[in-house]
C-alpha positions in Angstrom: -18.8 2.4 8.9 -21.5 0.7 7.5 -21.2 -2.6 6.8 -17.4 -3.1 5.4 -17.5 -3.5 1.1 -14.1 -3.5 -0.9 -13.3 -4.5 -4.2 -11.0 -5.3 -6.7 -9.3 -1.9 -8.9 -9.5 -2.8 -12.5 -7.7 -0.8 -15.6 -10.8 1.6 -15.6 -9.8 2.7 -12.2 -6.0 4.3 -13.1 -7.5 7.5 -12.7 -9.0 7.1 -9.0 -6.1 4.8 -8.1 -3.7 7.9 -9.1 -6.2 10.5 -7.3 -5.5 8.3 -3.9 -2.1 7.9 -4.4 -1.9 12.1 -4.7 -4.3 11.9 -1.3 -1.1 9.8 0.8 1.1 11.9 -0.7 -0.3 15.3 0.5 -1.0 13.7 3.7 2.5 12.7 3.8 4.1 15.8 2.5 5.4 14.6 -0.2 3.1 15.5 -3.0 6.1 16.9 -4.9 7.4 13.2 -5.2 4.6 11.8 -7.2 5.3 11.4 -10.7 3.1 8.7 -11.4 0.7 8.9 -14.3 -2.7 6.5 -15.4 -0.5 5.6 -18.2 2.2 4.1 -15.7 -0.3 2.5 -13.0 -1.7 0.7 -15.9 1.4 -0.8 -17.0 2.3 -1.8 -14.1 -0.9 -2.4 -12.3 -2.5 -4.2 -14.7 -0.7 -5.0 -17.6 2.5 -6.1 -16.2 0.8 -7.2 -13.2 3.6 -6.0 -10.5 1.1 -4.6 -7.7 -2.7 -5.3 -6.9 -5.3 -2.3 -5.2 -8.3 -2.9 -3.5 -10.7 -0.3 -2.5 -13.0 0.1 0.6 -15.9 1.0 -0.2 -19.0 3.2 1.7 -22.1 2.1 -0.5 -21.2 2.7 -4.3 -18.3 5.2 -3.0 -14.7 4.3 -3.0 -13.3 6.3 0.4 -9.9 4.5 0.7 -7.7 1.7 -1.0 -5.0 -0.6 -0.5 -2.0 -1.0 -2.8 0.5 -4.7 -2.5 2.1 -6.7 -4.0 4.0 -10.1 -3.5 7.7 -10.3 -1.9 9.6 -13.4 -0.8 11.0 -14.8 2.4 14.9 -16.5 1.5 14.4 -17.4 5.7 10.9 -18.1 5.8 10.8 -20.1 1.9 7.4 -18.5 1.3 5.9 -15.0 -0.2 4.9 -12.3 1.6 2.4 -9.7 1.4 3.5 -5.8 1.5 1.5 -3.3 1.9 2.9 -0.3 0.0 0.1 2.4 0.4 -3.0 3.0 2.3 -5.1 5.8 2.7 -8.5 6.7 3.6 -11.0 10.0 2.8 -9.9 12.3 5.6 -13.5 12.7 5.8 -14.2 8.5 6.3 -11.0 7.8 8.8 -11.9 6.8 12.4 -15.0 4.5 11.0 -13.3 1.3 10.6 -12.0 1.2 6.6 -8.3 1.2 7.4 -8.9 -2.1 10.0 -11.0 -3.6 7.3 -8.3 -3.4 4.6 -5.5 -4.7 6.5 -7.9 -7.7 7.8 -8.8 -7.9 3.8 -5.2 -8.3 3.0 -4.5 -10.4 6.0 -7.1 -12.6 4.4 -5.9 -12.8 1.0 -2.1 -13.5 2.6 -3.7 -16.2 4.5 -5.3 -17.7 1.2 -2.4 -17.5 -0.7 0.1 -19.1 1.8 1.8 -16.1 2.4 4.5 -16.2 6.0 4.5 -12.4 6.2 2.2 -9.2 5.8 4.3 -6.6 6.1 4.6 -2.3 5.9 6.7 0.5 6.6 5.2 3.5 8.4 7.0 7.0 8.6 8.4 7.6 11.9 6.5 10.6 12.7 3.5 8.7 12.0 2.5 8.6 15.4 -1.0 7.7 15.5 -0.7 5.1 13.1 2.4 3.5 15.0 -0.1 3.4 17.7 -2.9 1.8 16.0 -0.5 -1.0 14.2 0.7 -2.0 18.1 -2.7 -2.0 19.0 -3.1 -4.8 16.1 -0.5 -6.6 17.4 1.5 -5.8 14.9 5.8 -5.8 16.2 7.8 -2.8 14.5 11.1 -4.0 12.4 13.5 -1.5 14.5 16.5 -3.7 13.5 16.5 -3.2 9.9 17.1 0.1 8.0 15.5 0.8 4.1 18.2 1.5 1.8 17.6 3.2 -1.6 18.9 3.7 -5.2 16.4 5.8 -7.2 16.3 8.2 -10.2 19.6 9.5 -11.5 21.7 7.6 -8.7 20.0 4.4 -9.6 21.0 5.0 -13.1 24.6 6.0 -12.2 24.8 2.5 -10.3 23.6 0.4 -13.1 26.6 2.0 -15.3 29.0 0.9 -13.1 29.8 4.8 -12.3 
């Protein structure tokens, strides 16, 4: 790595966002799950102003980004910071980016007040378990994600 850059995404950047997303997708195997479009991320991204991405950068060159958003603490009375996606350029991992968007985020949860940056990680994931313990980071094994999407969500809402 260089010296570390990043910067904000702005609407001009659904496009690349989207093309990162598809990245962590195929990296996770799940490229079949991505529906998302430019037209979506924008909504929501920018227009409706549900998540925030930045971008590390190598020169002029974008070679990974950082998606979050807010969440909130009932226990702690504060916002969080989650950390939905990262992914870096196969070609740009093991030079640092990844540790210098989670200190950028750290930073901005610091700035804002936040009690928590958090993240999930797949349990198969085992080289990035290993480098979030060697952070210092301490795993949530007490707590298990639970999930209403798609048609079942939809079910639920109707009462069915």
């Amino acid at each position: 790595m260089k010296s570390f850059s990043y910067r904000y995404a702005t609407e001009n950047d659904t496009q690349l966002i989207l093309s990162f997303i598809r990245g962590l997708a195929e990296y996770e195997k799940m490229s079949d799950l991505v529906v998302a479009t430019p037209e979506l991320l924008k909504h929501w991204i920018f227009d409706c102003k549900k998540a925030e991405v930045v971008f590390a950068l190598e020169g002029e060159k974008e070679v990974g980004f950082a998606l979050f958003f807010h969440n909130f603490s009932t226990f702690v009375g504060r916002a969080g910071l989650y950390l939905e996606d990262l992914f870096i350029l196969p070609e740009y991992r093991g030079k640092g980016y990844g540790t210098g968007l989670l200190r950028v985020l750290a930073n901005i949860a610091v700035e804002r007040g936040c009690g928590r940056f958090e993240w999930t990680c797949l349990d198969w994931n085992k080289p990035s378990i290993d480098y979030y313990l060697r952070l210092g980071a301490l795993p949530q094994d007490e707590w298990t994600i639970y999930r209403l999407d798609g048609e079942r969500l939809k079910r639920f809402a109707e009462g069915k």
